[in-house]
N, C-alpha and C positions, 0 to 999 in steps of 0.2 A: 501693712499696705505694700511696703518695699519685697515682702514676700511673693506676692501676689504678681509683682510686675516680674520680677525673676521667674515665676513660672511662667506669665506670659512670654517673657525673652527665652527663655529656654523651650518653651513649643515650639514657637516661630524658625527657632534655629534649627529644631531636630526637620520641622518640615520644609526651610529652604534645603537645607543637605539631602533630603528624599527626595527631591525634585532636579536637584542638581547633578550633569553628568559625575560618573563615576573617575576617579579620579589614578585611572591607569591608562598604562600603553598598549596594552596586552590587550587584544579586541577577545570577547567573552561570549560560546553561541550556548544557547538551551536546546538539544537536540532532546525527542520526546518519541517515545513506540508507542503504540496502542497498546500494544500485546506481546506478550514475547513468540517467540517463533523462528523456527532456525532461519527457512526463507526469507523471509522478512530481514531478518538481522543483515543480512548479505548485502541491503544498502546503507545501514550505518558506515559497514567494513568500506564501500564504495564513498561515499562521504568524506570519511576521512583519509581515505588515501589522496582525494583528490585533491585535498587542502594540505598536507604533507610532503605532494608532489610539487609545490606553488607556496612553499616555504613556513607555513602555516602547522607547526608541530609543537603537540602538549612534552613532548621530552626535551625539544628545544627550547619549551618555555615563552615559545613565538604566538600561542593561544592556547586557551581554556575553554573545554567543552563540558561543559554540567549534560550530564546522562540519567534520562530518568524514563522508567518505562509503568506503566498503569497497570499493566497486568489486565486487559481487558474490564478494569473497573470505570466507566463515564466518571463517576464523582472523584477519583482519583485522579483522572487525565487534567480533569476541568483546574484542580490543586495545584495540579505540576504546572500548566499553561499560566497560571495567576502568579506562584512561584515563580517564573522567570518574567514575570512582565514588572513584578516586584523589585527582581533584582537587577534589572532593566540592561539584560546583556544585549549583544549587539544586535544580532538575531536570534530566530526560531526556525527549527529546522526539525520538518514533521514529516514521520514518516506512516503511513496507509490514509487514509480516508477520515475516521471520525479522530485523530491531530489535528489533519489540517483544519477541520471544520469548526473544533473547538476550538482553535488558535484565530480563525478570522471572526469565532462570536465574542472573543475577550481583547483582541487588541485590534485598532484599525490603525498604527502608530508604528510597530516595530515591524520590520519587515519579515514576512514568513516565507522560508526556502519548502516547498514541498517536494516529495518524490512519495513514489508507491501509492499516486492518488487520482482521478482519474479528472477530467476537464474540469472547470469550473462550474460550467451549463449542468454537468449531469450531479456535480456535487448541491447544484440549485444554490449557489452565493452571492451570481452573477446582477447584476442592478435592472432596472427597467429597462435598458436601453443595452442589456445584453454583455454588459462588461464588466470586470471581474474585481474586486475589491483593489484597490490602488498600491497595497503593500504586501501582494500576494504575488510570489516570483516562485523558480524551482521548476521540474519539469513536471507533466501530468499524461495523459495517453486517453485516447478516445476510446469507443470499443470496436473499432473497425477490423482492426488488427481477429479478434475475435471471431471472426465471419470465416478467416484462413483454416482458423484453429477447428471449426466445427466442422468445416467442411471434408477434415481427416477424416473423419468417423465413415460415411459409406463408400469408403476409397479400401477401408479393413475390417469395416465388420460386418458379419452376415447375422439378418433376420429369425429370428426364430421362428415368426408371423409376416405376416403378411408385410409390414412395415418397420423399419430398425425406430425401436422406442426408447430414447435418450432419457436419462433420469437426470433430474438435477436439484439441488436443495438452495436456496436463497435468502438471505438476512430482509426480514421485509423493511428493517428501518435504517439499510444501506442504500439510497436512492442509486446509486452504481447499478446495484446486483440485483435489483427488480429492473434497472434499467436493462441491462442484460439479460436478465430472463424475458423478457419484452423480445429483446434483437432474436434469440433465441428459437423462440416460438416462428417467427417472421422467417429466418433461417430455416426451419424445418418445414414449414410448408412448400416454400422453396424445394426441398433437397427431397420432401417425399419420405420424410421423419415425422415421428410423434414425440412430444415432450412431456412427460411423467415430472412434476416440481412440486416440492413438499418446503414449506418454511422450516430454517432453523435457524432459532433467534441466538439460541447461545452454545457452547460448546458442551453443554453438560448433555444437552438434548440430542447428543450426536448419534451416538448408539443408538436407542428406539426408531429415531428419524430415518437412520439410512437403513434400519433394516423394513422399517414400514414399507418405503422407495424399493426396496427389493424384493418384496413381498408383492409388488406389481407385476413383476415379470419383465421386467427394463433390461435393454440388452447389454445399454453404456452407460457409464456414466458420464456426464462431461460436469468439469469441474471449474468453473468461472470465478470471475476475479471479483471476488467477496471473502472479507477477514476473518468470519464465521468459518468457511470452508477450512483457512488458511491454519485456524487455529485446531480444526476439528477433525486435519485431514490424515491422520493414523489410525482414528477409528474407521473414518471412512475407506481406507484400503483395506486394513484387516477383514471387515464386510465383504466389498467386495470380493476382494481374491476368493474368502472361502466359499462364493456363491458364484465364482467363476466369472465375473463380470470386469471386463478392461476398463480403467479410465482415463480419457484422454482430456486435454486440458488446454487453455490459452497461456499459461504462469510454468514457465521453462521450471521454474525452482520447485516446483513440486513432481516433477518429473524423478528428479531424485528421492523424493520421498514414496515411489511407488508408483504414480503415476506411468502408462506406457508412452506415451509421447506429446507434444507439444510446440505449437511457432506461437512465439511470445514474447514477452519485452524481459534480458536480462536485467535482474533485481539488481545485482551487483554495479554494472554500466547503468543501469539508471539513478543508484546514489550517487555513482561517479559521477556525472552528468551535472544532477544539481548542486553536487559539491564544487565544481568547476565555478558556477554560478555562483555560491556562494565567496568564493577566494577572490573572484573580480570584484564581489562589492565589499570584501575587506581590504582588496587592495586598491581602493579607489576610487574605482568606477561608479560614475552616477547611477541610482536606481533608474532613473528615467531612460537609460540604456543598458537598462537588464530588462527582457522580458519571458512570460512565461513561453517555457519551450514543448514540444514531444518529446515522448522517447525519439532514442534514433536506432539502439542497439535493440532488435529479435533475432530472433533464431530458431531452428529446426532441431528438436533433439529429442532423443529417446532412450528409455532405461532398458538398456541390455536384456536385465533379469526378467524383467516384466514382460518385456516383446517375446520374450524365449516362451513362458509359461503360455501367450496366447496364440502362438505362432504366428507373430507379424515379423515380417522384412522389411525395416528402414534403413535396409545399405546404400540407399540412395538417398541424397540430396539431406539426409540427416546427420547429427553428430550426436556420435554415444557420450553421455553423461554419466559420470563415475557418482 
């Protein structure tokens, strides 16, 4: 019997110690990628300067950031997000769209810093009454900004037909990037464009997908803010360029990767951004005076190489991007 009560005192004790804060100074965050991806990565890099900037450093020993990235796998992500809610660090801090989403279906308790994700309304999390889960901070960006970006396209490119026909490819189970091909379509009847849009669910389907889309007779591509793209967009230039088709974009960061130009939120200043956010509620500050923000940093810019092969001039009012 006295056995028996020993195991009962010994559960009890492992599960008050589970439930009980952690028993450090050192505030502890679960930063999580969906996917790996050079662009993407540019707002960890921003993240963490922010909080390094505001005293907040893993070589000073002043915080601990657990780094863990899915690799594009959902059951992986959902692991990683249960993993830090397990180890119940201070925050969570998610960067693209299906983190943050997976972070507000598994914890409504620890606060989650987002960046690289777009409003709440369009990630569809927001309550009856249009408001956004209570432990959800970080910055997010609407797709207005997107309307600037599209409007490039018949300021440089000439028709082949009758009408300049925009191609674009879309993750159908990123409520953003349907939402965007939506603004898209809306946009081009506007501007006197046609949209050519093929689903591509995952990056394996990249190849086939964009060359199906080119096999249309598309003049541009435009390349929207979906993580699909993000991860699949090497194939997607290689395609292009060799079929002679420009692609312009709303995501400055993939300008670098081939892209010809771009007015878009920097990836970089937007982890900065919520890193900010995060460093005032480790240092202090009530959540109840953190709230979700915008981007604040876009920009104009264009890749040199790319502009040269199609013959566009952004010496105006753009910045070359190395």
């Amino acid at each position: 019997m006295k056995y028996r009560y020993l195991a009962v005192f010994l559960l009890l004790s492992f599960i008050s110690s589970a439930c009980s804060p952690k028993n450090t100074s050192i505030p502890e965050i679960g930063f999580v990628d969906a996917f790996e991806d050079e662009t993407i990565g540019q707002a960890r890099d921003g993240f963490i300067a922010a909080l390094e900037e505001r005293g907040f450093s893993e070589d000073d020993h002043t915080i601990r950031i657990q780094y863990r990235n899915a690799q594009g796998d959902i059951p992986t992500l959902t692991q990683i997000v249960n993993y830090f809610i397990a180890e119940r660090v201070d925050l969570i801090a998610t960067s693209t769209t299906l983190s943050t989403i997976t972070a507000i279906q598994r914890t409504s308790d620890l606060p989650i810093f987002m960046m690289v994700s777009p409003e709440p309304k369009l990630m569809q999390v927001v309550d009856d009454a249009g408001e956004a889960p209570d432990n959800l901070f970080g910055v997010s960006e609407s797709l207005d900004y997107i309307d600037t970006a599209f409007a490039l396209i018949p300021e440089y490119v000439k028709p082949k037909g009758d009408k300049i026909v925009v191609g674009m490819v879309y993750n159908q189970a990123e409520p953003q990037s349907v939402n965007a091909l939506e603004r898209m379509e809306e946009n081009a009847r506007k501007l006197g464009m046609i949209i050519e849009a093929v689903p591509l669910n995952n990056s394996a389907e990249a190849q086939m997908i964009t060359v199906s889309l080119l096999n249309k007779g598309i003049d541009v591509f435009f390349a929207n803010p979906d993580n699909t793209v993000f991860a699949a967009f090497e194939t997607i230039v290689k395609n292009c360029n060799h079929r002679n088709v420009p692609i312009f974009t709303s995501e400055s960061g993939l300008v670098k990767r081939g892209a010809v130009a771009a007015f878009g939120a920097d990836i970089y200043a937007w982890g900065y951004q919520a890193g900010k956010q995060a460093a005032e509620y480790l240092s202090g500050t009530d959540l109840q005076d953190i709230h979700i923000e915008r981007v604040r940093d876009r920009k104009r810019v264009y890749n040199a190489e790319a502009a040269k092969r199609f013959g566009y001039d952004f010496s105006t009012n753009f910045e070359a991007i190395e």
